[in-house]
LUMGU-473190 format. One record per atom (N, C-alpha, C): residue number from 1; residue in one letter; atom name; x, y, z. Coordinates in pm, 1 decimal. Layout:
NUM;A;CA;X;Y;Z
...
# end
This chain:
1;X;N;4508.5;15701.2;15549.0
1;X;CA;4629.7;15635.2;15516.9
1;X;C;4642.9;15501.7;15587.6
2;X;N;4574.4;15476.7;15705.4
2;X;CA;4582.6;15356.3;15797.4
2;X;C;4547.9;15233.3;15696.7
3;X;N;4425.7;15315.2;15596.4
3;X;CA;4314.9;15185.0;15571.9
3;X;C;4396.2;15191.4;15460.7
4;X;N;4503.9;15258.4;15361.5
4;X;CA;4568.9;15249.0;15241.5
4;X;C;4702.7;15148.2;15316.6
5;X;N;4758.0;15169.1;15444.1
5;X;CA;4856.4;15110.4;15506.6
5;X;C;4787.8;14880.8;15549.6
6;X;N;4706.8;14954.0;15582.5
6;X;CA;4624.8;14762.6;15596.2
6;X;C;4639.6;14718.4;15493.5
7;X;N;4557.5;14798.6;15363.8
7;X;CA;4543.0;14739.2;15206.9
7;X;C;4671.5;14669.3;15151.3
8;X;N;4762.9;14731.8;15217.8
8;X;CA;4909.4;14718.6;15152.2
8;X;C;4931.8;14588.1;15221.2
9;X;N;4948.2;14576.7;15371.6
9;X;CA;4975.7;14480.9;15444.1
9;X;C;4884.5;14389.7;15379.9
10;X;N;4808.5;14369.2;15375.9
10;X;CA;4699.3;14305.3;15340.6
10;X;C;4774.1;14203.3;15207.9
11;X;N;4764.7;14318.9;15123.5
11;X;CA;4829.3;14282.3;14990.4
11;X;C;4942.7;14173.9;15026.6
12;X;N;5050.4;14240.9;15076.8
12;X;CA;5145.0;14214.2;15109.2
12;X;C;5200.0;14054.2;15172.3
13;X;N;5111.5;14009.9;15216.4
13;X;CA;5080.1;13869.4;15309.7
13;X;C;4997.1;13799.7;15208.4
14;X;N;4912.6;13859.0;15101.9
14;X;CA;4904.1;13774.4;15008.2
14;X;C;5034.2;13695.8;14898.2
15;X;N;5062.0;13844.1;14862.9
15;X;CA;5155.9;13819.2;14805.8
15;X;C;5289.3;13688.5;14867.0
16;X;N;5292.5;13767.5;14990.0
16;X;CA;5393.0;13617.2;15048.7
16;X;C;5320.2;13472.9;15070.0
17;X;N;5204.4;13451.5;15053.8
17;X;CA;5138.6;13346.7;15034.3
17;X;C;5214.3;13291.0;14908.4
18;X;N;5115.2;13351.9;14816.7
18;X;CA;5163.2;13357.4;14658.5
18;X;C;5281.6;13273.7;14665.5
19;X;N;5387.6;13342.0;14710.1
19;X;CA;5527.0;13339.0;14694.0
19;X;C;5571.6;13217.6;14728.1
20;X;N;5480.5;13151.5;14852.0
20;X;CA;5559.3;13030.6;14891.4
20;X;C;5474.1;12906.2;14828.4
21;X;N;5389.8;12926.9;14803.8
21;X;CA;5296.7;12871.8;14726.7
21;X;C;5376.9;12830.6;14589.7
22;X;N;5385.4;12926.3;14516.3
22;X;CA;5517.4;12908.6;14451.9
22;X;C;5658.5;12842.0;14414.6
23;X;N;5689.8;12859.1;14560.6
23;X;CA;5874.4;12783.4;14573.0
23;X;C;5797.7;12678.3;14587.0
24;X;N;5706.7;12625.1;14668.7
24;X;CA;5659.0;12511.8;14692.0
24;X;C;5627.4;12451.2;14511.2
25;X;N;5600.2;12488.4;14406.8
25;X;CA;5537.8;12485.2;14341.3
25;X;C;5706.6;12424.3;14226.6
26;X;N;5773.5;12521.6;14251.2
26;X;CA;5893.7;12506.4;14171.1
26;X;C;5971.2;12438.2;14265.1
27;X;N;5964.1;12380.6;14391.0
27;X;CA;6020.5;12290.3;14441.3
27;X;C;5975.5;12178.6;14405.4
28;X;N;5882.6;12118.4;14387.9
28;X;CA;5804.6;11978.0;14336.4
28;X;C;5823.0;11974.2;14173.8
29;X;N;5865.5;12098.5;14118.7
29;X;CA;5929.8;12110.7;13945.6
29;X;C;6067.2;12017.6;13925.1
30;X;N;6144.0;12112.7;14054.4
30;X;CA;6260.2;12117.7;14089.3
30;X;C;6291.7;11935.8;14090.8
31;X;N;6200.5;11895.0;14188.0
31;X;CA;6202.0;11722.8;14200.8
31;X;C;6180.0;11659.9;14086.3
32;X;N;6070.0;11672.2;14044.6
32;X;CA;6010.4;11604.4;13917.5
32;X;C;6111.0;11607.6;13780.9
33;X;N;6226.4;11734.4;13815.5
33;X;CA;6302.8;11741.3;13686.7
33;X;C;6419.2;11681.4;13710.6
34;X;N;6442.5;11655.1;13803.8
34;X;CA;6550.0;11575.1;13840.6
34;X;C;6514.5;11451.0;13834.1
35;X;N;6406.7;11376.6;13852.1
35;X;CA;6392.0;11252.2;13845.5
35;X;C;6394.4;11254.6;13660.6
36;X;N;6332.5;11288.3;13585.5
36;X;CA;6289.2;11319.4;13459.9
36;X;C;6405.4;11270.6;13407.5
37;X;N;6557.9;11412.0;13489.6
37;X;CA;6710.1;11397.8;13411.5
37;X;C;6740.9;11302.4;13437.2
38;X;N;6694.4;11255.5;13593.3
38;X;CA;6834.1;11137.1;13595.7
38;X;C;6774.4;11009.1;13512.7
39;X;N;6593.7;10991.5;13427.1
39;X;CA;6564.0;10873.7;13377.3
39;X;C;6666.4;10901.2;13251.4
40;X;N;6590.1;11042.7;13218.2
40;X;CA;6639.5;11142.6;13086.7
40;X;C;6829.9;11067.1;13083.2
41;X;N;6899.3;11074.2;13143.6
41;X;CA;7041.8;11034.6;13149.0
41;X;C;7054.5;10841.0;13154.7
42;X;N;6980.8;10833.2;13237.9
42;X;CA;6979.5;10654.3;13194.4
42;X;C;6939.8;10621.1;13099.5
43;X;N;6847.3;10753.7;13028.4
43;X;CA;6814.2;10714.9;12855.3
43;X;C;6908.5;10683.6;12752.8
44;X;N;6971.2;10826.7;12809.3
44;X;CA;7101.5;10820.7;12714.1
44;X;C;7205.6;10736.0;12717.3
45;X;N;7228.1;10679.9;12832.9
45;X;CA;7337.6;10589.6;12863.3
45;X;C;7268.4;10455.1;12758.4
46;X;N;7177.8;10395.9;12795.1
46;X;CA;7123.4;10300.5;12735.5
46;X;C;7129.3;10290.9;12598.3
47;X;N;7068.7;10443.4;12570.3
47;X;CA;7112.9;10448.9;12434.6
47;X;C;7266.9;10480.2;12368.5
48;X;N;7352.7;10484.8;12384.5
48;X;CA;7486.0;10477.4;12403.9
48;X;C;7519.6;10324.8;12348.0
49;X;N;7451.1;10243.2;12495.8
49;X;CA;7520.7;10082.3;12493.4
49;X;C;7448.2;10064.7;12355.8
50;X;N;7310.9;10046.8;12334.0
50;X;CA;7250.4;10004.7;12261.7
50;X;C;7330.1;10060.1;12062.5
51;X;N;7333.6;10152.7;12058.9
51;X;CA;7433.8;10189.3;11862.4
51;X;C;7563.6;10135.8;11920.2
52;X;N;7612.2;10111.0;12073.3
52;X;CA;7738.9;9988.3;12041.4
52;X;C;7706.2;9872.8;11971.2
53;X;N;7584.2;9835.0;12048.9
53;X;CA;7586.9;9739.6;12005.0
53;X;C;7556.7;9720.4;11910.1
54;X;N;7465.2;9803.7;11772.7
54;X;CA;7403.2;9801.7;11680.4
54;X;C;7537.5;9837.9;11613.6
55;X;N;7607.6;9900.3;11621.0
55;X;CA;7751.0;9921.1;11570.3
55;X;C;7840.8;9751.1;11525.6
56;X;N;7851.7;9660.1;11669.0
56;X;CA;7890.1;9579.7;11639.4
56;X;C;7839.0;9457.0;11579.3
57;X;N;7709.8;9467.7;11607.1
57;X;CA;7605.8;9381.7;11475.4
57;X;C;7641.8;9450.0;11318.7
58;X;N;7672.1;9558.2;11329.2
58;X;CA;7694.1;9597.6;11192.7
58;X;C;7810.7;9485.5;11101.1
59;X;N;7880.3;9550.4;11220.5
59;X;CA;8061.4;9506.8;11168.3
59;X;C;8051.0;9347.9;11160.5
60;X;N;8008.6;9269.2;11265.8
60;X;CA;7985.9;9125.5;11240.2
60;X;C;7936.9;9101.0;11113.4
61;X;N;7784.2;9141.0;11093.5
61;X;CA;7728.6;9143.1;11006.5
61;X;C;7794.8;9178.9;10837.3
62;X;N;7886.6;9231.3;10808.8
62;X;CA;7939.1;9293.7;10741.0
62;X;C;8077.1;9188.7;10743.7
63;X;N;8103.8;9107.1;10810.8
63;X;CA;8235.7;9038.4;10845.4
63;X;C;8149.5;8881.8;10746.6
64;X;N;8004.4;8861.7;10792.4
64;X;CA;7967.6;8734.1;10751.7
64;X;C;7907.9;8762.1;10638.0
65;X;N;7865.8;8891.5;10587.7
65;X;CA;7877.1;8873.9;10451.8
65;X;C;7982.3;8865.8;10372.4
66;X;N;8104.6;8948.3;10433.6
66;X;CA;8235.5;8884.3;10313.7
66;X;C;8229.9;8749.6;10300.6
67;X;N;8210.1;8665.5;10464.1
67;X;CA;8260.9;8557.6;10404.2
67;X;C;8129.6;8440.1;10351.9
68;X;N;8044.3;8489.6;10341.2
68;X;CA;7938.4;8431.0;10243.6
68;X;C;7993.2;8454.6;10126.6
69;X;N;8025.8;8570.4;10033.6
69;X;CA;8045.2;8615.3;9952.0
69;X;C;8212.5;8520.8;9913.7
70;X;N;8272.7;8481.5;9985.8
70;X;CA;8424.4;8442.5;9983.7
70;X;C;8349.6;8243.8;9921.2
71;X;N;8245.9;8228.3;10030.4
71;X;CA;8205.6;8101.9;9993.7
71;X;C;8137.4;8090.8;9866.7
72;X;N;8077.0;8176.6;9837.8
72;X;CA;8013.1;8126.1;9744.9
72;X;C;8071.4;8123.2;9592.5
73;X;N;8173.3;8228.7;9621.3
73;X;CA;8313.5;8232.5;9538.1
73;X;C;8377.5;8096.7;9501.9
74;X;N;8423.9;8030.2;9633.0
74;X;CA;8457.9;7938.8;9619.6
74;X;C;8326.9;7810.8;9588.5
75;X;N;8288.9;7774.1;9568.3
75;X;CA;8157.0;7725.8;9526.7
75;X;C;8132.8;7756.1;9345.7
76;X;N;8132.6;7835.6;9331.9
76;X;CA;8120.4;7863.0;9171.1
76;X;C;8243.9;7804.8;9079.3
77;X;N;8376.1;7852.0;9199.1
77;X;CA;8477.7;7823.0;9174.1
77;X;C;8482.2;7648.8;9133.2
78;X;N;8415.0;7596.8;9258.8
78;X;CA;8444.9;7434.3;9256.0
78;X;C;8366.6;7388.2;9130.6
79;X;N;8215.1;7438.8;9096.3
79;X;CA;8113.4;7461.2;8980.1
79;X;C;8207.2;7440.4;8872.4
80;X;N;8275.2;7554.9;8848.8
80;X;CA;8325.9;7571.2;8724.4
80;X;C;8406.8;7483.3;8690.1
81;X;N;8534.4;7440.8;8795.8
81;X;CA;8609.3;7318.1;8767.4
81;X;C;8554.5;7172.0;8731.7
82;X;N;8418.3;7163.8;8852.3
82;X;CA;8322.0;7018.8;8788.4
82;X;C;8290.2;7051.7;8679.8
83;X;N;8284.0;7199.7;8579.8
83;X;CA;8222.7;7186.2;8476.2
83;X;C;8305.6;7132.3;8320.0
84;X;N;8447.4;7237.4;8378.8
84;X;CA;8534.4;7165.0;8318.7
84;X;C;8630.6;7044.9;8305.4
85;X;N;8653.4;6973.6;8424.1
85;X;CA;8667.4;6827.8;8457.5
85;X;C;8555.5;6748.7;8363.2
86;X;N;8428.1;6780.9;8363.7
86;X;CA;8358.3;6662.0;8315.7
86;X;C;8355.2;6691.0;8179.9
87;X;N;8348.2;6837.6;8096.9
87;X;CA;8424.1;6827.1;7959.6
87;X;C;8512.7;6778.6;7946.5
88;X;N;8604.4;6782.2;8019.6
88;X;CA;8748.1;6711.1;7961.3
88;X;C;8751.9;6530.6;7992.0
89;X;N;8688.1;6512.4;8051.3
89;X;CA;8668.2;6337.5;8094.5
89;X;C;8511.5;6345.1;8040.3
90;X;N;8481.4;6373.8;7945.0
90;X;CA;8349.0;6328.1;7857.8
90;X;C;8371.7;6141.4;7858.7
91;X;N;8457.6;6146.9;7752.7
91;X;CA;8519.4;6006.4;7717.7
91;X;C;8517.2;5911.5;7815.9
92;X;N;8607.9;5927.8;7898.5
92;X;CA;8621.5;5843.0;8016.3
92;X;C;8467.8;5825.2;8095.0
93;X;N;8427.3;5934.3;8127.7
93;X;CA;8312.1;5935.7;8206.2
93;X;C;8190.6;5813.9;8150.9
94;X;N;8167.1;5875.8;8009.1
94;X;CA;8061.1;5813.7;7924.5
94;X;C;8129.0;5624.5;7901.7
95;X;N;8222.1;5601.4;7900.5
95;X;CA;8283.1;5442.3;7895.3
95;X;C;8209.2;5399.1;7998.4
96;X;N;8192.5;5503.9;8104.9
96;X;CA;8160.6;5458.3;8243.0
96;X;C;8284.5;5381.1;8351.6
97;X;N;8436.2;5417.4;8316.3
97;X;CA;8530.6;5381.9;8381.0
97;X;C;8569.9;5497.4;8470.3
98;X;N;8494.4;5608.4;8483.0
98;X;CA;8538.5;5686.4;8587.9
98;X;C;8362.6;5763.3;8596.3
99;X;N;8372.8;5843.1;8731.9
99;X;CA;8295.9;5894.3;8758.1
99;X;C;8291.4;6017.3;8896.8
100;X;N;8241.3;6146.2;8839.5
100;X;CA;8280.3;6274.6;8912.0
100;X;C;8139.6;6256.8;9008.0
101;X;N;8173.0;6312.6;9137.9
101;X;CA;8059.5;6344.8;9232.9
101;X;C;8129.9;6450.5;9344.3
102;X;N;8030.4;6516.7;9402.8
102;X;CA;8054.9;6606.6;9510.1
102;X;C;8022.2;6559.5;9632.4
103;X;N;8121.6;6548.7;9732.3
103;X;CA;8099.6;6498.0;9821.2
103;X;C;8179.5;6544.2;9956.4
104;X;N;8083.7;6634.3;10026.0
104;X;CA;8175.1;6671.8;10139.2
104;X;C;8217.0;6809.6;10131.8
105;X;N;8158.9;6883.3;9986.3
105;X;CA;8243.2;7017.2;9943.4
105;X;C;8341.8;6977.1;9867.0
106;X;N;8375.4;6841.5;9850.0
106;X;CA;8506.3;6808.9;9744.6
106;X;C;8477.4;6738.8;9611.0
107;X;N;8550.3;6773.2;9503.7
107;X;CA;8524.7;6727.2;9395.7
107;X;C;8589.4;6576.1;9362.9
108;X;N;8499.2;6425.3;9397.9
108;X;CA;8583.7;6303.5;9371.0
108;X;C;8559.1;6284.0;9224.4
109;X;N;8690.8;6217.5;9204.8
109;X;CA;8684.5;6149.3;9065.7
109;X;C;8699.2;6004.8;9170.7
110;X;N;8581.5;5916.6;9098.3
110;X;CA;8594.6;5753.7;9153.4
110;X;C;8592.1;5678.2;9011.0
111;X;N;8687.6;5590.0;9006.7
111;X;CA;8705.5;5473.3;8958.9
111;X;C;8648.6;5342.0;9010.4
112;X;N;8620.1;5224.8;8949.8
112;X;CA;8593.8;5145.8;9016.8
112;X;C;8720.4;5053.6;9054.8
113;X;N;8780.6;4970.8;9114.0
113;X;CA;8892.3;4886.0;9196.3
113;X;C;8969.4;4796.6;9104.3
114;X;N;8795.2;4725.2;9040.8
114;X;CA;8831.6;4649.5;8946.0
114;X;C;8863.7;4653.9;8802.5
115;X;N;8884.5;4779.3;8791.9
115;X;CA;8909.4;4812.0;8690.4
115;X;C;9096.2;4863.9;8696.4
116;X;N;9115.7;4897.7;8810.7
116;X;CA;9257.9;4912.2;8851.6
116;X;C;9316.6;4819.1;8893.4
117;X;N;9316.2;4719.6;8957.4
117;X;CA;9372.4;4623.1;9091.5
117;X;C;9271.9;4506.5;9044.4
118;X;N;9364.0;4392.7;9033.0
118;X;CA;9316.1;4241.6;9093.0
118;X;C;9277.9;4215.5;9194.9
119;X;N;9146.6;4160.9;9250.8
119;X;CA;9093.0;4113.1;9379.4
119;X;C;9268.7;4154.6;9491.9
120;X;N;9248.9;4167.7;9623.4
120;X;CA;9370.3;4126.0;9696.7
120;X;C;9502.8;4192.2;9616.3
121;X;N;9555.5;4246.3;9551.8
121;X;CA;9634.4;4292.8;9470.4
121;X;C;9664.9;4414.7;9475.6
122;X;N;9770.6;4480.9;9503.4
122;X;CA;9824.4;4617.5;9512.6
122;X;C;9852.8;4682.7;9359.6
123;X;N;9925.0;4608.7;9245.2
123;X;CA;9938.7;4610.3;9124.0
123;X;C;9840.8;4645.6;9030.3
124;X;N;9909.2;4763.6;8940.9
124;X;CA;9802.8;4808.1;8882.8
124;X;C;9776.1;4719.4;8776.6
125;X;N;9670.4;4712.2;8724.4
125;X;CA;9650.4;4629.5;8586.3
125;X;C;9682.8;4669.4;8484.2
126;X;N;9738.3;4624.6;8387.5
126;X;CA;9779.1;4669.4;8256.8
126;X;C;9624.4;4782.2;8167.9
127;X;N;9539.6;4726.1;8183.1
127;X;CA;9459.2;4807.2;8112.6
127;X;C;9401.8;4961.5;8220.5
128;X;N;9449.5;4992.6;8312.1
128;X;CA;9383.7;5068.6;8388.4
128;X;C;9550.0;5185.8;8312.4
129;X;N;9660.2;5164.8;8327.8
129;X;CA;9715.7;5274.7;8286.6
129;X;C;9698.2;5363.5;8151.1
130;X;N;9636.5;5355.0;8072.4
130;X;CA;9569.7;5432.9;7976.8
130;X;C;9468.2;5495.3;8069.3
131;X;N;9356.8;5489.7;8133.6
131;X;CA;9284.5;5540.6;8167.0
131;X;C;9314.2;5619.8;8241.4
132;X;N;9467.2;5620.7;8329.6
132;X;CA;9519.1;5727.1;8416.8
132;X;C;9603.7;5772.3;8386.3
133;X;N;9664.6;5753.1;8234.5
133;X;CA;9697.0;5830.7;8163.5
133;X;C;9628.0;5943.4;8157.1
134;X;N;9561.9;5918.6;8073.1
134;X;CA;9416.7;6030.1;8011.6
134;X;C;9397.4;6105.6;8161.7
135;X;N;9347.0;6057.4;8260.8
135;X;CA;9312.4;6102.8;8378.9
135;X;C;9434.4;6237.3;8412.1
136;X;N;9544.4;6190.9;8397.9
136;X;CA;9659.8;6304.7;8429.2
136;X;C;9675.9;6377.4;8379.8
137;X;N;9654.4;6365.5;8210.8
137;X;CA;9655.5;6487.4;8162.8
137;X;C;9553.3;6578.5;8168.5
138;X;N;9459.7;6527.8;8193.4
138;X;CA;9333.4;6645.0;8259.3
138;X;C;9384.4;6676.2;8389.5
139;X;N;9419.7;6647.2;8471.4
139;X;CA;9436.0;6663.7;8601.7
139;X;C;9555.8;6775.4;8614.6
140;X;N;9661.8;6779.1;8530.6
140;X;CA;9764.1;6838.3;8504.2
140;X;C;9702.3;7007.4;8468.1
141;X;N;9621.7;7039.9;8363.5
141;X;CA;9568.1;7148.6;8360.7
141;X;C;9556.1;7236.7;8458.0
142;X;N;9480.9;7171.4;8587.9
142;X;CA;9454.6;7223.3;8713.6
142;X;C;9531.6;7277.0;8802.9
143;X;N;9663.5;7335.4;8757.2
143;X;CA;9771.9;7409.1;8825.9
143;X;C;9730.7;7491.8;8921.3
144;X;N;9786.7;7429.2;9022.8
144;X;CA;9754.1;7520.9;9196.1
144;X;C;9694.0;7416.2;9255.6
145;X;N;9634.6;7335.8;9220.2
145;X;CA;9549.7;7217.3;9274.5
145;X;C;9644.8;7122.5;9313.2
146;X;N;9540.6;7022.5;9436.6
146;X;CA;9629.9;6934.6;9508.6
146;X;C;9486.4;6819.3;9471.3
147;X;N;9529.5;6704.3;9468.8
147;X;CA;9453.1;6593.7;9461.1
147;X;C;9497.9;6478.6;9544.0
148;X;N;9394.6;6402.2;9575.7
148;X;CA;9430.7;6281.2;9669.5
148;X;C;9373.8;6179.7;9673.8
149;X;N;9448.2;6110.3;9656.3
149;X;CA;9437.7;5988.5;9598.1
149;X;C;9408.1;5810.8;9717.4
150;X;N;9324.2;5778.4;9733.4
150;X;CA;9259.4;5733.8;9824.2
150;X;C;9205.5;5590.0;9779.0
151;X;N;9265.6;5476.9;9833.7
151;X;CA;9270.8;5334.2;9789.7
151;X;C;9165.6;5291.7;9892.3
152;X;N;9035.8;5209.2;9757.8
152;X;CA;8945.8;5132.7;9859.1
152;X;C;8993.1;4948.0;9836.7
153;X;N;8910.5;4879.9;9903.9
153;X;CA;8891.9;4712.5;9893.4
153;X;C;8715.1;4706.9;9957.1
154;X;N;8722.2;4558.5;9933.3
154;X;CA;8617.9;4489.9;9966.0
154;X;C;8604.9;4493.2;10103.3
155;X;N;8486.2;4502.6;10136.3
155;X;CA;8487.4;4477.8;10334.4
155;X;C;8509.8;4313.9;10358.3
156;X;N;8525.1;4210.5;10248.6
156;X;CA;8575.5;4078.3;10303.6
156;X;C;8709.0;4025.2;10393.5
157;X;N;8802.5;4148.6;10350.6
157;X;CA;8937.8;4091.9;10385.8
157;X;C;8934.9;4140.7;10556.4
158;X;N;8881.8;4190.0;10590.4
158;X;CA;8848.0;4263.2;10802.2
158;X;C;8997.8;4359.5;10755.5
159;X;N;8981.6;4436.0;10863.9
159;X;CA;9082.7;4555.2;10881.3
159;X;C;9243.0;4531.2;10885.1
160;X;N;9303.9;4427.4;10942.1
160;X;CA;9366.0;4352.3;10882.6
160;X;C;9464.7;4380.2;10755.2
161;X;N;9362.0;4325.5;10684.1
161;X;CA;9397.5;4316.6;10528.4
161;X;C;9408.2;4424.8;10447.2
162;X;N;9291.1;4464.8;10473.7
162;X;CA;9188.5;4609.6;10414.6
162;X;C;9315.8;4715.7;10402.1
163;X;N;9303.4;4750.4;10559.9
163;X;CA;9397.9;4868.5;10567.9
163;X;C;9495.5;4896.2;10492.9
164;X;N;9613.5;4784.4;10494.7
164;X;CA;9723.6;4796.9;10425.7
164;X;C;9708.1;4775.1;10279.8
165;X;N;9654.0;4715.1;10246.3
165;X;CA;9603.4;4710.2;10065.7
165;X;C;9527.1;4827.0;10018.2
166;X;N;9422.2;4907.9;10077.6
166;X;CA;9350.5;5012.6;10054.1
166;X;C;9494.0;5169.9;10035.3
167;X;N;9565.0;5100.7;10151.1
167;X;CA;9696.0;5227.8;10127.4
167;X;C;9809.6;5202.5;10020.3
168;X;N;9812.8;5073.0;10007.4
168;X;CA;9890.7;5033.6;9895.4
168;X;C;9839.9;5029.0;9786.5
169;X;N;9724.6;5055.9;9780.4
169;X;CA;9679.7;5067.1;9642.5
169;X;C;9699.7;5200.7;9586.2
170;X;N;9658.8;5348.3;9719.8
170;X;CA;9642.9;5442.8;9675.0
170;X;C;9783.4;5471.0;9659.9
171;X;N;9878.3;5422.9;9707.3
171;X;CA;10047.4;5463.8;9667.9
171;X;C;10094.0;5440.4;9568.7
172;X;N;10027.1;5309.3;9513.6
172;X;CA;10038.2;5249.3;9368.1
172;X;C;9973.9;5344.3;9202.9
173;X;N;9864.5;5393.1;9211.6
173;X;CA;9834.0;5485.7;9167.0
173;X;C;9918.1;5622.4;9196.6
174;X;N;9939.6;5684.0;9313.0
174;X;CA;10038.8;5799.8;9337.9
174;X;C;10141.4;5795.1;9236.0
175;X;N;10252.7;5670.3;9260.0
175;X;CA;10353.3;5607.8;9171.4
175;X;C;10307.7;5651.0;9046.5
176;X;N;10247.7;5581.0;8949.3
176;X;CA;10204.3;5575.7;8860.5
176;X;C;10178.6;5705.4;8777.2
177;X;N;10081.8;5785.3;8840.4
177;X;CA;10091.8;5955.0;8822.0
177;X;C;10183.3;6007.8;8799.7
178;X;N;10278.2;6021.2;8923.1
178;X;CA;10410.4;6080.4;8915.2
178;X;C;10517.7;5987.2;8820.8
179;X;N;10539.2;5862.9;8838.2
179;X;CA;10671.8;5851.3;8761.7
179;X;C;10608.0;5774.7;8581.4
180;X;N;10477.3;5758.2;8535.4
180;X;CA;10462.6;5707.7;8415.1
180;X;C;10361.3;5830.5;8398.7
181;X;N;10311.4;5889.0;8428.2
181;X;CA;10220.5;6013.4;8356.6
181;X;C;10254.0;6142.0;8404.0
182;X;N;10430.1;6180.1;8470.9
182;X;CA;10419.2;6277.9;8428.4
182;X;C;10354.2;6400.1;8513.4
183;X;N;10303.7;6370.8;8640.2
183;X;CA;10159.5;6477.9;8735.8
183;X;C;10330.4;6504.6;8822.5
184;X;N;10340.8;6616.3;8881.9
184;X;CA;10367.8;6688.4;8976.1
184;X;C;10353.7;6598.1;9115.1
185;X;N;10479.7;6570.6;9162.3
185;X;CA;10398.8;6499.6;9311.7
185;X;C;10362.2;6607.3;9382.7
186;X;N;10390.6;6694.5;9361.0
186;X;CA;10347.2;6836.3;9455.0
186;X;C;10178.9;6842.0;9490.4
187;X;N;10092.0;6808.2;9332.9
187;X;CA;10014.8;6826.5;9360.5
187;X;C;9901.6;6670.7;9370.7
188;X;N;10005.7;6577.6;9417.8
188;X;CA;9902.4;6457.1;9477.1
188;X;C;9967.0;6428.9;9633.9
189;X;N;9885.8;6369.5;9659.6
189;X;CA;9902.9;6280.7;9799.3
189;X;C;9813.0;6142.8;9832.2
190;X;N;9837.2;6052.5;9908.6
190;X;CA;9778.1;5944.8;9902.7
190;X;C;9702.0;5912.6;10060.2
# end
């Protein structure tokens, strides 16, 4: 029984080898899984910030396509009006006494000066009010619209001159619109 009593001891001190061998074994687990969680948890955090932020790229994203979609609206919009402005001023256009261009995002109708105004002269010319006749009643169609009306001169007269004749011209035309053709002053300005 001595040598069955050693065997045991024997055993026994292995076994507690074993054993610490072991904790030692699931102690360095123990570490390794904690470092693991706490990357494992800065993963998640990161990933957290990160679908914020992919969240708010969404919504931006989704904000600048409306308003692409709003522009280009308006764009077809302006399209369609140059398309119908220049049907309706065929006549005029083709005389070559007026002329449509885009400029700036805005739709100008330009006249030439001399065809309105005497050199130096605020006064409209007798033959230019037919032509802004015609001009108003196309222009009149365009209900909701605002137009503006914008007096040039020659660069001879210096600023001076220029200024106040370039504004008196475009007031002179304004006039004209509103009290002999009839346009809405609502929808001009000078």
């Amino acid at each position: 029984q001595l040598e069955a009593l050693g065997r045991c001891r024997a055993g026994a001190d292995e076994l507690k080898q074993q054993l610490e061998e072991c904790r030692a074994k699931l102690k360095r687990i123990a570490e390794s899984c904690g470092r693991s969680g706490a990357l494992l948890s800065q993963c998640e955090q990161q990933l957290g910030v990160e679908r914020a932020k992919l969240a708010a790229l969404k919504a931006e994203n989704a904000k600048l396509r409306a308003r692409v979609e709003a522009i280009e609206a308006q764009l077809n919009a302006l399209k369609a009006s140059f398309i119908r402005l220049k049907k309706q001023l065929a006549g005029l256009l083709s005389s070559g006494k007026l002329r449509l261009v885009v400029k700036d995002g805005l739709l100008v109708i330009q006249m030439q000066s001399d065809v309105l105004f005497d050199a130096g002269k605020s006064n409209l010319k007798p033959a230019a009010r037919p032509v802004l006749r015609d001009l108003a009643r196309v222009l009149k169609g365009f209900t909701g619209r605002r137009f503006q009306v914008a007096g040039h001169t020659d660069p001879s007269g210096g600023p001076a001159i220029n200024w106040p004749l370039s504004t008196a011209r475009a007031l002179s035309v304004v006039s004209f619109l509103v009290n002999s053709a009839g346009m809405s002053p609502k929808m001009l300005s000078a």
